[in-house]
N, C-alpha and C positions, 0 to 999 in steps of 0.2 A: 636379201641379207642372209636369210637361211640358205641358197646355194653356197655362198661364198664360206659359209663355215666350213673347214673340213679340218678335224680333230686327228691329230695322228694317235694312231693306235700301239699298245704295245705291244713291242715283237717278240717278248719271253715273260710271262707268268711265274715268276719264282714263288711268289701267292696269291691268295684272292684278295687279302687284306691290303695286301701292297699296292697292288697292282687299282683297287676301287680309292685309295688316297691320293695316288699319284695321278688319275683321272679330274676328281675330283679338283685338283689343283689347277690343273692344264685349264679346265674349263671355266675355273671362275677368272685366271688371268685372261683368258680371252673373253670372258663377258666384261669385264673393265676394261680391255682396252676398246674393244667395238663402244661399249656404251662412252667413252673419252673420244673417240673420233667421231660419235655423232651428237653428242652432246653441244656443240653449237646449231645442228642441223635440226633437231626434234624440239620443239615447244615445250617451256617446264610451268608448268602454272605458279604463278605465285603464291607464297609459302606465308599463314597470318604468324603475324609475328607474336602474337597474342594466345595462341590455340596451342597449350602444351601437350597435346598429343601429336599433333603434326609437326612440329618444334623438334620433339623427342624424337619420331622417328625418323626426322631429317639428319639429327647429328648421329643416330644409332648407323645409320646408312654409308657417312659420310665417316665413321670411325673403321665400323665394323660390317661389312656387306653380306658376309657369309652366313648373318643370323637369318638373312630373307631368303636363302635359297636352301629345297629340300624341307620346306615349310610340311609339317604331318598333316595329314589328309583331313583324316577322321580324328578331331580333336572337341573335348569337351569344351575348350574355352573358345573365346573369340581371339580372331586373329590378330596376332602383333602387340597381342596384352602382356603377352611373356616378358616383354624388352623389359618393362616395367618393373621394378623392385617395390615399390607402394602406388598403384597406378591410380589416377583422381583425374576423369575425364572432363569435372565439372566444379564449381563451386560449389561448395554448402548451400542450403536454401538461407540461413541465417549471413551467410557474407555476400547475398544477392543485392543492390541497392537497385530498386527502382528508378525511373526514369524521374527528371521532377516535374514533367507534366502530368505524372499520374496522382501522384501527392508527395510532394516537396517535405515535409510533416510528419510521414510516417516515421516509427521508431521504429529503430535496428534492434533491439532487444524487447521482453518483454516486458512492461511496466514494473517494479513492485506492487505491495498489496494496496490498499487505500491507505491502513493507518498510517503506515509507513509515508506516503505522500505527504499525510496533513501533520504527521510530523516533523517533516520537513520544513514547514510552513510555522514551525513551534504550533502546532494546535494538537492539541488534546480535547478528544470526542468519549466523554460517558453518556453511553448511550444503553445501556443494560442496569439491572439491578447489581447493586453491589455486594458479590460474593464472592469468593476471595480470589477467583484469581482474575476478576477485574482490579480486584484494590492491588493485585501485583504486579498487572501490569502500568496502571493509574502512574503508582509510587515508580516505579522503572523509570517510565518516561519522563516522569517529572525533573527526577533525577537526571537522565539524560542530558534532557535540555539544562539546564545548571549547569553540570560541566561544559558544555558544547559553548557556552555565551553567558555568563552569571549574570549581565547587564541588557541583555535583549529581553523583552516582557512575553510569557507565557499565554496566550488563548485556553480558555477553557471551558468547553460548550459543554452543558451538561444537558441532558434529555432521560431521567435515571427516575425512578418510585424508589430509591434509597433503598434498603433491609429488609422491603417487603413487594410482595408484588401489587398487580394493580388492583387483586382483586383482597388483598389484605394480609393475606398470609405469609409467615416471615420466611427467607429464605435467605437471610446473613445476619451476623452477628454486629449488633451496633459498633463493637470495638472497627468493622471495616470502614467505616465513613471517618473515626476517629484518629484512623492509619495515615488516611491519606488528607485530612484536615491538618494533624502534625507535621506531616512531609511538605504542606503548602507554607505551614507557620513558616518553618527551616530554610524555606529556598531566599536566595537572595534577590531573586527577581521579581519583577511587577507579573503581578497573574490577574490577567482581566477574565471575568467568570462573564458567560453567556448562557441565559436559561432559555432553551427552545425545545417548546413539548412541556416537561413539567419537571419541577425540580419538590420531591416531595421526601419529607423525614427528613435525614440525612444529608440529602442530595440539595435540600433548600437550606441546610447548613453552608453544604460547602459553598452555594452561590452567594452567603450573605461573607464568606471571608477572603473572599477577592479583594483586591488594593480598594481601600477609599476613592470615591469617585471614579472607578473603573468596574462597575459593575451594573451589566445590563437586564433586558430580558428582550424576548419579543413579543409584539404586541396580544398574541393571542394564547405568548404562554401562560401557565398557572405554576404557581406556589401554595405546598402546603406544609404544613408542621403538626406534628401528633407524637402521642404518647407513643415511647417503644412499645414494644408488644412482648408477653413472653411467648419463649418455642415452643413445640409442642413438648409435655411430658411425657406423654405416653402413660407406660408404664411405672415409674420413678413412683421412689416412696414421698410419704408428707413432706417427712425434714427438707427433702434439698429441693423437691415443690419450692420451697418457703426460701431455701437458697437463693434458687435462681430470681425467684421474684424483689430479693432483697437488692441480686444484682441489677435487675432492670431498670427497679426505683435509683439506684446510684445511679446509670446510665441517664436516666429521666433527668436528674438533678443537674447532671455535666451536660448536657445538651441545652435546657434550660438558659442554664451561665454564658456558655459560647452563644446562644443567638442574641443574649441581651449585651453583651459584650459589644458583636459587631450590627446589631441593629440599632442600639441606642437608646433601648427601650428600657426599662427598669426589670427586675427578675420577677415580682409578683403580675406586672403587666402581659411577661411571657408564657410564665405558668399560667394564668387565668385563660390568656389564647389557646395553651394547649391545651386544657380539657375535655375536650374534645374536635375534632380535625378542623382545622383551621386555614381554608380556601382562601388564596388572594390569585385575584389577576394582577396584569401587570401595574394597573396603577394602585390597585390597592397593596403591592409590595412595596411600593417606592414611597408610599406614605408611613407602612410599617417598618420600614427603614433597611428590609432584604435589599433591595438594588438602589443604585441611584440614576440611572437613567434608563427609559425605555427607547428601544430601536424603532423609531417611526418612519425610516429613513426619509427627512425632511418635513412629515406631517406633525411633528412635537410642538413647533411654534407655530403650524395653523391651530392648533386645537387648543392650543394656550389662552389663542387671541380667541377663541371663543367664548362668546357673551355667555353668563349661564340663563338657565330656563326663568329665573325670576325678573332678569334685563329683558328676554325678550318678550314675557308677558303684558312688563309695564310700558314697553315699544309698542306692541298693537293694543294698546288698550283696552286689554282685560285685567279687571278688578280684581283679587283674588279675597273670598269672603270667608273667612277662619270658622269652622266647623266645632259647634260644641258636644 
């Protein structure tokens, strides 16, 4: 094939510029016509039709040929990336799918955060002490859900030491358990309260004001109820000393009201409780009248059906003889 070329030359140089175009010309019609007369004769591999680089430089070829000949030697880039105006030899790792033998399952993006999940699910998780901007996000969400469904019923798991921490000391202001106790009064929806871990001060307020007969616990949560506390003073003179204490005592008295409200209990019954810190397990909340059912899942009416200890002493016939 190389004997048979033979390129006429030209026989007057009027310039160099002239004279390297007009070459240039001669020879790329003769590389198309040789590559068109043997184009049925040489093997062309087939083209994926899928592969937009080989796609692209099929039609760049079949437009324009001249871009492939006189290719620069010494170039910084890889070859044939030029054609390209935004060249993308590959997917994204994000628009890759997986085969579905490898997990059918997997997600294409990546999750949101948890809360975001379980409020999907309308579930609201306090799970920290209440300071303020858990009570803003609390009230937010609460919110939320209301508009989103006014008629769909609210979850609300609480696992919260209320105002203070676990080891005593205050670290919110009672008004924040009060925030989001209003926000619950307001909503139009059924809100089922779940105590798991401990619902204590505050936080066994909010579980006693969950919808009537929709309020749980689990079995090995605790409930407790105490005085507020005052914050520290520090420094602070007598007078608002005496302030602050006046407001706690109000606080004491409204917290009082609201548990004998939704407990059922009478208010002297619940100030006498509160006196000092006042531990209930699950079943002793449900007799104080914080929850009305405990989460046994299934074990509630075995343990119902059980005999108490004075059936089974007079079953095995033990006497039991009163102690003066």
């Amino acid at each position: 094939m190389a004997t048979a070329l033979h390129f006429p030359m030209a026989s007057s140089l009027p310039s160099a510029s002239t004279s390297a175009q007009s070459l240039r010309r001669r020879n790329l019609r003769t590389f198309c016509a040789i590559n068109a007369h043997n184009k049925g004769k040489l093997p062309i591999p087939p083209i994926n039709p899928r592969d937009p680089f080989l796609s692209k430089l099929a039609s760049v070829a079949a437009t324009c040929p001249e871009m492939f000949l006189n290719r620069p030697v010494n170039s910084d880039t890889p070859p044939y990336l030029d054609v390209f105006d935004s060249p993308q030899l590959m997917a994204t790792p994000a628009q890759v799918e997986r085969s579905v033998s490898y997990n059918e399952h997997r997600p294409r993006r990546p999750p949101p955060d948890l809360p975001s999940l379980l409020l999907h699910g309308r579930i609201v998780y306090i799970g920290m002490p209440l300071v303020p901007a858990v009570t803003e996000l609390i009230v937010a969400e609460l919110m939320y859900l209301q508009w989103m469904d006014p008629k769909e019923p609210i979850y609300l798991y609480i696992n919260s030491t209320g105002t203070t921490r676990d080891d005593g000391e205050t670290v919110g202001m009672e008004t924040e358990g009060f925030a989001i106790y209003d926000a619950m009064m307001q909503l139009k929806n059924e809100i089922h309260t779940v105590a798991v871990g401990a619902a204590i001060g505050q936080a066994c307020l909010l579980l006693s004001a969950g919808s009537k007969g929709k309020r749980f616990m689990m079995p090995h949560a605790k409930a407790m109820i105490q005085q507020p506390r005052v914050p520290s003073s520090g420094l602070m003179p007598a007078s608002d000393v005496l302030i602050r204490a006046k407001e706690v005592i109000t606080n004491r008295d409204i917290l009082v009201k609201l548990l004998a409200k939704h407990t059922g209990n009478s208010v002297e019954t619940v100030a006498n409780a509160m006196k000092r810190p006042f531990y209930m397990d699950a079943t002793r909340a449900k007799d104080f009248g914080v929850i009305d059912k405990i989460l046994w899942r299934g074990q509630e009416k075995i343990m119902a059906d059980v005999a108490p200890p004075e059936e089974w002493d007079k079953g095995a016939g033990i006497k039991v003889v009163d102690e003066f």
